[in-house]
VOPAGU-2260 file (C-alpha; in pm, 1 decimal, decimal comma):
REM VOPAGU-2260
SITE   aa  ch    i         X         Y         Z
SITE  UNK   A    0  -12194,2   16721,5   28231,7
SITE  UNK   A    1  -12190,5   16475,8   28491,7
SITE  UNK   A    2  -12025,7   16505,8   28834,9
SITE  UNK   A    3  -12016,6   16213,8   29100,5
SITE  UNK   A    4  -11944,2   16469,5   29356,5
SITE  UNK   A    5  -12120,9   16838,6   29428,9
SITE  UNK   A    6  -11896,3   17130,7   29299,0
SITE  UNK   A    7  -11861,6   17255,3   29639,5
SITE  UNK   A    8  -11760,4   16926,4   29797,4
SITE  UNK   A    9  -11451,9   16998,0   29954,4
SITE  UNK   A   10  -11144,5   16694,0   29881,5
SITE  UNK   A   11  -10810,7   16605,3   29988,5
SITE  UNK   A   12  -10527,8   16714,9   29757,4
SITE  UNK   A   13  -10135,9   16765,3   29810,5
SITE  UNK   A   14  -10056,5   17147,9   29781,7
SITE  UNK   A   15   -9738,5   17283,2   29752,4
SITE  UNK   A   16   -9661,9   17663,0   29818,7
SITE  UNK   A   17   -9365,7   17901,3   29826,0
SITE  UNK   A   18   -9303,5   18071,0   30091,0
SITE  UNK   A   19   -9008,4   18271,9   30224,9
SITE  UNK   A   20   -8922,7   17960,3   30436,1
SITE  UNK   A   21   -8884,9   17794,1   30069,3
SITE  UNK   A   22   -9135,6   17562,6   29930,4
SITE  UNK   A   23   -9310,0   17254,4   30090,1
SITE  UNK   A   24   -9611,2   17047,3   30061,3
SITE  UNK   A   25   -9921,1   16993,1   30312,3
SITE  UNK   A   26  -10248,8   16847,0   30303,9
SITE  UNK   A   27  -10500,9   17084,7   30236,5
SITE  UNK   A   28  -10913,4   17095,7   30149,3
SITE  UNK   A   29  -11027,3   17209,0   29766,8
SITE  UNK   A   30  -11319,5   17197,9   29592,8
SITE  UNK   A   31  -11390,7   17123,8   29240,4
SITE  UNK   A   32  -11441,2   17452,5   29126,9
SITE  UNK   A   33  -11051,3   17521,9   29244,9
SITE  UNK   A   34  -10911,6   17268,6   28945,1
SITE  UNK   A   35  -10812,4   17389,5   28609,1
SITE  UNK   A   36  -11016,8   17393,3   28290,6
SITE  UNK   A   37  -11063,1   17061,6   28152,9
SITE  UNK   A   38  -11283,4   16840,3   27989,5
SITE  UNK   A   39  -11212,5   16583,9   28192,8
SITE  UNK   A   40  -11281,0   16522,2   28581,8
SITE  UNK   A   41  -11146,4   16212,6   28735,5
SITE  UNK   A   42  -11219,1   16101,9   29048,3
SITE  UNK   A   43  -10813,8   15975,3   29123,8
SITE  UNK   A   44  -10801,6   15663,7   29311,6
SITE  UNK   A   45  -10408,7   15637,3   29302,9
SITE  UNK   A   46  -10133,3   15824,0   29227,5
SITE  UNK   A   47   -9735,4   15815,2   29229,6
SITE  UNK   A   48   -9460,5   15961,1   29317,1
SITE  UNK   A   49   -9185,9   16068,4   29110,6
SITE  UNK   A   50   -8857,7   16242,5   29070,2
SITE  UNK   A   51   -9015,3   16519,3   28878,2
SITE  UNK   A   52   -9271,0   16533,8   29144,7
SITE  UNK   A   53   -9036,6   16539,6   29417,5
SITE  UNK   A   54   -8889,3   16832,7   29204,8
SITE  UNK   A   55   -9231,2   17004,9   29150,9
SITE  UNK   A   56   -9300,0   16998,4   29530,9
SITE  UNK   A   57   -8980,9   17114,3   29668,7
SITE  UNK   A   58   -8984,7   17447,9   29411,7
SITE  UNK   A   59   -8684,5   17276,4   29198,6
SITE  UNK   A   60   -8599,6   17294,9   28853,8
SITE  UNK   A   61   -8920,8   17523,0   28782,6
SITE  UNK   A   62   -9137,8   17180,4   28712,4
SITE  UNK   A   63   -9377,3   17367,3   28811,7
SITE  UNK   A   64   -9479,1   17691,9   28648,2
SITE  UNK   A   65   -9633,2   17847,5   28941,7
SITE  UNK   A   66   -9737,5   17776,3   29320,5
SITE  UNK   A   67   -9960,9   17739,8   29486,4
SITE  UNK   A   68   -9912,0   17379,0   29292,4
SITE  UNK   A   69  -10044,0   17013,3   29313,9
SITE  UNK   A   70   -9798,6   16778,9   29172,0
SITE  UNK   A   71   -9855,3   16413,7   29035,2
SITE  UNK   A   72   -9740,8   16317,7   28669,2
SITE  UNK   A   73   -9942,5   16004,2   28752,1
SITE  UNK   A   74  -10327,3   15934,2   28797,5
SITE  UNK   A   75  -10557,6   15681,9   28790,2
SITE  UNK   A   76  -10941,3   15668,3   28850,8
SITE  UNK   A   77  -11296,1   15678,4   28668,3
SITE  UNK   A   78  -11424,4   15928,9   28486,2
SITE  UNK   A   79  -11632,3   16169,4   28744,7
SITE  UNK   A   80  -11800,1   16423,6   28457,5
SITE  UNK   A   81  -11686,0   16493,3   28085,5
SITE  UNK   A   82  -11808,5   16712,8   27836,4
SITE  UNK   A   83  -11655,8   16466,3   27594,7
SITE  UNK   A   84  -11899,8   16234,5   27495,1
SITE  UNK   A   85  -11624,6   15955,4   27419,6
SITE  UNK   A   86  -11552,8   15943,1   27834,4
SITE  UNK   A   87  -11885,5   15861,6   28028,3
SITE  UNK   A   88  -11874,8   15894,6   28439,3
SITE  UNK   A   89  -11773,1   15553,6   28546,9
SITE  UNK   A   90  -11461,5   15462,4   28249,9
SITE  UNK   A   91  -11163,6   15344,3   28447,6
SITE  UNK   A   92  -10905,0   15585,7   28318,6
SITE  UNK   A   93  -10535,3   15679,0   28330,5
SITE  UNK   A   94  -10373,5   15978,3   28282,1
SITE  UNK   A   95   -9943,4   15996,0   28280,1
SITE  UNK   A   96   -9725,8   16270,6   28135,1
SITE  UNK   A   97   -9822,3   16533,7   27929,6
SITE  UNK   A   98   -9818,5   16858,7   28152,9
SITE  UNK   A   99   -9959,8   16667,4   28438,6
SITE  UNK   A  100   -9818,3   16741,5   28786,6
SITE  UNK   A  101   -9577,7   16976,0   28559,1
SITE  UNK   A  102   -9663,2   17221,9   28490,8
SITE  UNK   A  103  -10049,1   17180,1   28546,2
SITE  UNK   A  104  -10184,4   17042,1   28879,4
SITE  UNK   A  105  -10168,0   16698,7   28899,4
SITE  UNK   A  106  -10293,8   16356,7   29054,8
SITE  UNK   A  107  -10211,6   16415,7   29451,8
SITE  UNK   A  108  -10599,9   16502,1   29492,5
SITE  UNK   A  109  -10905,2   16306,6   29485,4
SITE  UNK   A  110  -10998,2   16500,2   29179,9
SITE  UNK   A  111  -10787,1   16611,3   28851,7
SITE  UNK   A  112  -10949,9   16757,3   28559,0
SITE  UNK   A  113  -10774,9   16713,7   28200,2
SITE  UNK   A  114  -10818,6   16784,6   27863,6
SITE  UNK   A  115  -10987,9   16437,2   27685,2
SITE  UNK   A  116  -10713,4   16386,9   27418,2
SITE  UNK   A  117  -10502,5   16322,0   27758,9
SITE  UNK   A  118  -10691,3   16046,4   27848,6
SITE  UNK   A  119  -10631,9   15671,9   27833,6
SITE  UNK   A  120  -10877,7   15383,7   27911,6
SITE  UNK   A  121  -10722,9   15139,9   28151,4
SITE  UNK   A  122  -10721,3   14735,1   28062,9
SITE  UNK   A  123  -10898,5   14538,3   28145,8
SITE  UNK   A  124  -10691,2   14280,8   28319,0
SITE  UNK   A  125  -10516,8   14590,3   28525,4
SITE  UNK   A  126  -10659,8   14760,6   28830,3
SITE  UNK   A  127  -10613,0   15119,5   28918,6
SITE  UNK   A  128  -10376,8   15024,9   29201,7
SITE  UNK   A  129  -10150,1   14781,3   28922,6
SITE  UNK   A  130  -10174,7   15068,6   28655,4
SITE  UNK   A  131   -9998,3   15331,5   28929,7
SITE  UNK   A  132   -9746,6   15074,8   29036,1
SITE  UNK   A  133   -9635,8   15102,7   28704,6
SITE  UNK   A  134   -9719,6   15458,4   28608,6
SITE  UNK   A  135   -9509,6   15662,4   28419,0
SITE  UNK   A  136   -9215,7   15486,6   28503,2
SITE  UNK   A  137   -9299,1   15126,2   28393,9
SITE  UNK   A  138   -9439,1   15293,7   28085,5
SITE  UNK   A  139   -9099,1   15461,8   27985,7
SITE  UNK   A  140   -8916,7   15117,5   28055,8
SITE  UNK   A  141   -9153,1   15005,7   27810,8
SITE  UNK   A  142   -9068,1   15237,4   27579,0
SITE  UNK   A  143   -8697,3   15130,3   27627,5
SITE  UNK   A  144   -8769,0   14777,0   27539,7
SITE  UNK   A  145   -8977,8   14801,9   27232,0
SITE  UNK   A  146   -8730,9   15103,8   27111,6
SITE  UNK   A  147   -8461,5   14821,7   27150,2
SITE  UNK   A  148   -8633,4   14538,3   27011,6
SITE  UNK   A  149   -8718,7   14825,4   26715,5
SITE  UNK   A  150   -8357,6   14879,3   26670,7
SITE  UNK   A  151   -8266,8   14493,0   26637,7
SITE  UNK   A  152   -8165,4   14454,4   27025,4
SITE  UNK   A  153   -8336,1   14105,7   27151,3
SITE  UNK   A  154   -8264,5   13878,0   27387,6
SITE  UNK   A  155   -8043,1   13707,8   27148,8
SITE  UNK   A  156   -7852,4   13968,9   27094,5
SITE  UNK   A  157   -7710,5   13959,0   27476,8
SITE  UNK   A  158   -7683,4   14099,2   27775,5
SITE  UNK   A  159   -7913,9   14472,5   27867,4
SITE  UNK   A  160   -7734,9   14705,4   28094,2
SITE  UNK   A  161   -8041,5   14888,2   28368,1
SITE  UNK   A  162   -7899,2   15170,9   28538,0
SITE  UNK   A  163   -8043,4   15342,4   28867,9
SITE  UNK   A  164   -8227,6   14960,1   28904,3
SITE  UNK   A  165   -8355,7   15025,7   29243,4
SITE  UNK   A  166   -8548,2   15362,7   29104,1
SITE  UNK   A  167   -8872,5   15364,6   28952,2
SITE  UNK   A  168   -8811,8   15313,4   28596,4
SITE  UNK   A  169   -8483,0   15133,1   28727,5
SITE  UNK   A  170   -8646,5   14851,7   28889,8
SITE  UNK   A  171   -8928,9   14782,2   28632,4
SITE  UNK   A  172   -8776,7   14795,2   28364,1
SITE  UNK   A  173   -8515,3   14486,2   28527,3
SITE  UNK   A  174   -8846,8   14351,6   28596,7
SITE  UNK   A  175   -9008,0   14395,6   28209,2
SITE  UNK   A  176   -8654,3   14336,8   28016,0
SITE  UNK   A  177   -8636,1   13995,4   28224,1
SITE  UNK   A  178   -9000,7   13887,3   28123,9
SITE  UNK   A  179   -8924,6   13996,8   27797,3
SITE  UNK   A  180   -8618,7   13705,4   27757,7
SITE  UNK   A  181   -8335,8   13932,1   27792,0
SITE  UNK   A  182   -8054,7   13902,7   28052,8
SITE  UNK   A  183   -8012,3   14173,7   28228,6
SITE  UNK   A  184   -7743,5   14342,8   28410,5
SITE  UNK   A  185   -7817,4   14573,9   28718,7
SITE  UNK   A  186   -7666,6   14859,4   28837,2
SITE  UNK   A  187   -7688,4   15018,2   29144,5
SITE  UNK   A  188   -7484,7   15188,4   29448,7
SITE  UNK   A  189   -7733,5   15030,1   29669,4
SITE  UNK   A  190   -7536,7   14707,2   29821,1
SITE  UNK   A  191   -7824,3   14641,2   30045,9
SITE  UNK   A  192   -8083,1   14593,5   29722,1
SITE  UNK   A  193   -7916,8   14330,3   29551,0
SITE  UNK   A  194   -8099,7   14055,3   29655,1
SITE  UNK   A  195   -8419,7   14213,8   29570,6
SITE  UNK   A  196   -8258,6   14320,5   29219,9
SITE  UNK   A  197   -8209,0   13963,0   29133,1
SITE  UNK   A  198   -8570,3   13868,3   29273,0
SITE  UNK   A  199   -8692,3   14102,8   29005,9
SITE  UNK   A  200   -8464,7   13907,2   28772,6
SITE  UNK   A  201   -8101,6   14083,5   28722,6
SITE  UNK   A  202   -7853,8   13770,0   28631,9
SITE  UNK   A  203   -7584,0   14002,3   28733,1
SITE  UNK   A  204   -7524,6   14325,4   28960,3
SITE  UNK   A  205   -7273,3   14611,9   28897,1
SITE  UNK   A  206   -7172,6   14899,6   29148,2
SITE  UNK   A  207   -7221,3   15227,8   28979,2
SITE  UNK   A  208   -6860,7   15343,7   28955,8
SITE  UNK   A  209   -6834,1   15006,6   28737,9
SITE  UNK   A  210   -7001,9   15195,7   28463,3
SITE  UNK   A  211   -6917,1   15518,7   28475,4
SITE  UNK   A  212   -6635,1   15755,0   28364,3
SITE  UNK   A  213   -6668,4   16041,4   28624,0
SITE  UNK   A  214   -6303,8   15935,5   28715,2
SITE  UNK   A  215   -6143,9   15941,6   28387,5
SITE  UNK   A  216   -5954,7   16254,7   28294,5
SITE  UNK   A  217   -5895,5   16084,8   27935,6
SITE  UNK   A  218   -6118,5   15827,2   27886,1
SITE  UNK   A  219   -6044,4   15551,8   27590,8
SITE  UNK   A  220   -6277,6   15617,4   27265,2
SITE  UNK   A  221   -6377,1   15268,2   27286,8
SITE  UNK   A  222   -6400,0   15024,7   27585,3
SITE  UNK   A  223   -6413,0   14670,9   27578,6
SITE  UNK   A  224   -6826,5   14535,6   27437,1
SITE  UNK   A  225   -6984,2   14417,1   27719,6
SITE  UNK   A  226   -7374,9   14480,4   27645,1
SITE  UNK   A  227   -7597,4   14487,1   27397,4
SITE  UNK   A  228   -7780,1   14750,6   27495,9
SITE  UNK   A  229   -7852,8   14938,8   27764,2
SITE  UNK   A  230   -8184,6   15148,1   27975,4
SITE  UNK   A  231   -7992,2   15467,2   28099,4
SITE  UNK   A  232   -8177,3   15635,8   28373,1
SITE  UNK   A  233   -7852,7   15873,5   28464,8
SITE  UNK   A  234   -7746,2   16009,6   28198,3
SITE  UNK   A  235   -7388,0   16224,1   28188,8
SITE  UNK   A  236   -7056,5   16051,8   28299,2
SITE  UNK   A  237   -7291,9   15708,2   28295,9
SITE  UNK   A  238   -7396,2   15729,3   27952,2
SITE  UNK   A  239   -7030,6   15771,8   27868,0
SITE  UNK   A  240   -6977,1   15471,6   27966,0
SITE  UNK   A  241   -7216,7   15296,0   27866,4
SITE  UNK   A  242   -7251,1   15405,3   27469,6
SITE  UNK   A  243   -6818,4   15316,9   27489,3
SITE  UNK   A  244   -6893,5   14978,8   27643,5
SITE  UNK   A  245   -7166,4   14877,8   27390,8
SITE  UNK   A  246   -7146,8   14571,5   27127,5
SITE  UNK   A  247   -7150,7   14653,1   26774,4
SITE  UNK   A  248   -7479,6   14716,2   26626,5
SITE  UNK   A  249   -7609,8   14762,6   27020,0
SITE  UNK   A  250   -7842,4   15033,3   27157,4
SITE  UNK   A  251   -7889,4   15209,4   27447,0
SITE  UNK   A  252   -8212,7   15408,4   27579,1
SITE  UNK   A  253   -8144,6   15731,3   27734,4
SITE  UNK   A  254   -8446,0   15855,1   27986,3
SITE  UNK   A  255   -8261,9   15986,6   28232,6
SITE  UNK   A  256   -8053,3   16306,0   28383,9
SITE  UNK   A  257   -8005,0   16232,8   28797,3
SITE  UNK   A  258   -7652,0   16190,6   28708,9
SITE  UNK   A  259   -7590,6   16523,8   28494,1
SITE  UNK   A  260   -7734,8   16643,4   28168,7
SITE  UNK   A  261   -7407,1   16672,2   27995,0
SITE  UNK   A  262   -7230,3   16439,9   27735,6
SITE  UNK   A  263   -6887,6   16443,3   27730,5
SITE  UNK   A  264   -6899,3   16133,0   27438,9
SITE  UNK   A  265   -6675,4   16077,3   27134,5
SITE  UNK   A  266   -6824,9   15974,8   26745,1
SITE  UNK   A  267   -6638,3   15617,2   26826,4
SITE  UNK   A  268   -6885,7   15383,0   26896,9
SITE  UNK   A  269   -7135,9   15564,5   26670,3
SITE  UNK   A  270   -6926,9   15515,6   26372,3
SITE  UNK   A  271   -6692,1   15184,0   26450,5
SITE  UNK   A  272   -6944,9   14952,1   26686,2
SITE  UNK   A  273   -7251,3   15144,5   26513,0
SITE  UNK   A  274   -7410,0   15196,1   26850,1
SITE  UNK   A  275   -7768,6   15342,8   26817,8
SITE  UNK   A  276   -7835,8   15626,3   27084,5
SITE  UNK   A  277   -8229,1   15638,1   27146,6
SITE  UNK   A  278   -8406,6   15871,4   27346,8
SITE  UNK   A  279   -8719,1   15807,2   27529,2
SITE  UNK   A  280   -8950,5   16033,1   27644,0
SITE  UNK   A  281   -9271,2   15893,3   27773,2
SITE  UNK   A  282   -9437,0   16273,0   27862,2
SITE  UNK   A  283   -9494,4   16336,4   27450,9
SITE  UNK   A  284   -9564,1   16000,8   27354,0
SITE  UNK   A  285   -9836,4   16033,1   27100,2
SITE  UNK   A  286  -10175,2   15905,1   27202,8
SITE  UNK   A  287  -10190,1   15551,6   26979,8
SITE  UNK   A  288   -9838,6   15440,7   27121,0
SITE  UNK   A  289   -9954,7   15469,5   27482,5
SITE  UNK   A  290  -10257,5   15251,8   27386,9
SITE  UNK   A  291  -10067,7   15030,9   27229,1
SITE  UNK   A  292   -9857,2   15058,6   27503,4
SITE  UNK   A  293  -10135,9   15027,2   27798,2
SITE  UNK   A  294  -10237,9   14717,6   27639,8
SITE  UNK   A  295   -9884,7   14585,0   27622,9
SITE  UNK   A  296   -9848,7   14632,1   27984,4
SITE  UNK   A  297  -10165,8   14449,6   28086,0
SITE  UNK   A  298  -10045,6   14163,3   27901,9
SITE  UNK   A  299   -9675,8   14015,9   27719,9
SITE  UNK   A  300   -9510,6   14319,7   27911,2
SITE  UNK   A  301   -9711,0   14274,7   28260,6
SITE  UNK   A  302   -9433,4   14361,7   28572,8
SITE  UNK   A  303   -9401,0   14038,3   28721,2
SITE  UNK   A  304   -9303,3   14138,7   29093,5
SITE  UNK   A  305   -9515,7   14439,1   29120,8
SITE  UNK   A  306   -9581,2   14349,9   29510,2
SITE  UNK   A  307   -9221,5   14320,6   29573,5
SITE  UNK   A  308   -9148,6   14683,9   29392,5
SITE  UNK   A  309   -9477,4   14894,9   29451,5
SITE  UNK   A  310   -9608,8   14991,8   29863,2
SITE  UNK   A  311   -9861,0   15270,5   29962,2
SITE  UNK   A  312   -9794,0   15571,7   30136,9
SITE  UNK   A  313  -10039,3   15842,4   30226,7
SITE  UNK   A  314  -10048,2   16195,0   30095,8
SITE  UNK   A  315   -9946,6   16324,1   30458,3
SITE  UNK   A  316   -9654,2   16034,7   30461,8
SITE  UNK   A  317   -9552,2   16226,4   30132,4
SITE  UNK   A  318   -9288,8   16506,3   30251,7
SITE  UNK   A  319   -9095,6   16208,2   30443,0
SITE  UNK   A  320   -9083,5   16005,3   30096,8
SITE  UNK   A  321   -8982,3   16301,3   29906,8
SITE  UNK   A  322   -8646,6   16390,4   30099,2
SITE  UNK   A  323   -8564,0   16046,5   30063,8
SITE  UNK   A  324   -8554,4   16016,1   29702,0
SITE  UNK   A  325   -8439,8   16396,8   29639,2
SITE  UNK   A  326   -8110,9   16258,6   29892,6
SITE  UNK   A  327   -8097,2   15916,7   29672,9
SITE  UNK   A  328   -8233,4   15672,5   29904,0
SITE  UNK   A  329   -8575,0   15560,1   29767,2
SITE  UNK   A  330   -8599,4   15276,8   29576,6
SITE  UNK   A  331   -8922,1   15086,8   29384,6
SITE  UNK   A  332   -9289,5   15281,5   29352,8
SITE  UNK   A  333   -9412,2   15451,1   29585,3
SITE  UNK   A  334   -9823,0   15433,0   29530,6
SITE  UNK   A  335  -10050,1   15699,7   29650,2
SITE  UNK   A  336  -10393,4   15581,9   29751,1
SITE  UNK   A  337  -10684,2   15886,0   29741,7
SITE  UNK   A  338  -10962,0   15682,9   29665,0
């Protein structure tokens, strides 16, 4: 085994630690021999940030299983030593999901060590900085579309329904479903985003409470079909709404919980409009999808805006970025540079 750096070479990593004060991240100094078992070290030249890692580095949700804790559900890098033949010091990797960041220590360090079956080469026609703008969120609105397009939903077919399109996943996957040739309908409570929602290419922008039935003591079975599918990054009273407000034969991808992990639904839609309900979940995708995937996203599935959606922020910038999306006012990537 190779390593491009000494074992005792102390590196910059994001630790968060409970404390009786609660738990909060800092900058601190580690060394090598500090990271988990692996067979795997990457020397991370960008990360992400996510919801799940705002989670893991606040102490919420137990994301993490224990602290002291790095989070980061996204990395991206080249192979610094391996004890797997098939990854030689210098492969540009990425790594997203799995227990990453949650509940194993994760890509907010210069170095992460994983096990190889984790590990996915990065295109060609991507850099590390392009593959963490999209990260684990443009990969799960990937997901969404070819899920769709599985279950007969195409451009054709009419309008897609985003919800949360100023998040993460939100905002690329307005971005991917209108490269793909779909028209796509964006909603947000962010009034001040919706010129930068249609630069990403929403035809049309909805207020949240538009699609929702959080108000509705008695909600209608059925409401009027105004989408033929739909990306769902909110889940609860939302998703209500949406699966009710969905063509027949339509679909709509469910990713998401920010707005409650409950579902108050009906069989309705299911068994009159035939509505397909389709979960995603890009942290247990199996290893040839994400290739397939990858590959996808270098090339007929490429984010087309990625400098409008993606900006860097440094690891000690990180605490500031966190409270803003844990009190809903983030929106795009947020790239972490540790190279």
């Amino acid at each position: 085994m190779l390593h491009s750096a000494p074992v005792g070479q102390a590196f910059r990593a994001f630790v968060a630690r409970t404390t009786d004060a609660g738990t909060r991240g800092a900058v601190e100094e580690l060394t090598l021999d500090a990271l988990p078992a692996g067979d795997v070290t990457i020397a991370v030249e960008y990360s992400s940030l996510n919801y799940k890692d705002a989670l893991a580095a606040t102490g919420q949700n137990k994301v993490a299983a224990s602290y002291p804790h790095v989070p980061g559900i996204d990395a991206a890098g080249t192979v610094a030593a391996s004890t797997d033949p098939a990854w030689t010091p210098g492969t540009r990797v990425l790594v997203t999901g799995y227990e990453l960041g949650a509940p194993r220590w994760g890509g907010w360090a210069r170095y992460v060590r994983v096990p190889a079956d984790w590990v996915v080469r990065i295109p060609d026609a991507l850099s590390t900085f392009e593959a963490m703008a999209i990260g684990t969120a443009g990969f799960t609105a990937a997901l969404a579309v070819e899920a769709l397009a599985r279950n007969g939903t195409t451009p054709d077919s009419g309008p897609v329904v985003v919800t949360g399109a100023t998040g993460g996943v939100g905002c690329l996957g307005v971005d991917i479903f209108a490269g793909a040739g779909y028209r796509v309908i964006a909603v947000t409570g962010k009034a001040d985003q919706h010129d930068w929602l249609r630069r990403l290419g929403a035809t049309e922008i909805l207020p949240r409470e538009a699609v929702s039935l959080a108000n509705d003591a008695r909600p209608r079975p059925l409401l009027p079909a105004r989408w033929a599918g739909a990306l769902d990054n909110v889940g609860g009273a939302t998703l209500e709404a949406l699966v009710r407000g969905t063509q027949t034969g339509g679909n709509v991808a469910l990713c998401g919980l920010v707005g409650g992990a409950d579902y108050r639904g009906t069989v309705m839609p299911f068994i009159l409009r035939g509505v397909g309900l389709l979960g995603v979940t890009s942290s247990n995708t199996p290893m040839p999808v994400r290739q397939h995937l990858w590959q996808r996203l270098a090339t007929d599935l490429r984010p087309r805006h990625l400098a409008d959606v993606a900006r860097t922020v440094p690891l000690e910038a990180l605490p500031a970025e966190i409270d803003r999306m844990l009190a809903g006012q983030a929106f795009g990537r947020v790239v972490v540079p540790l190279g």
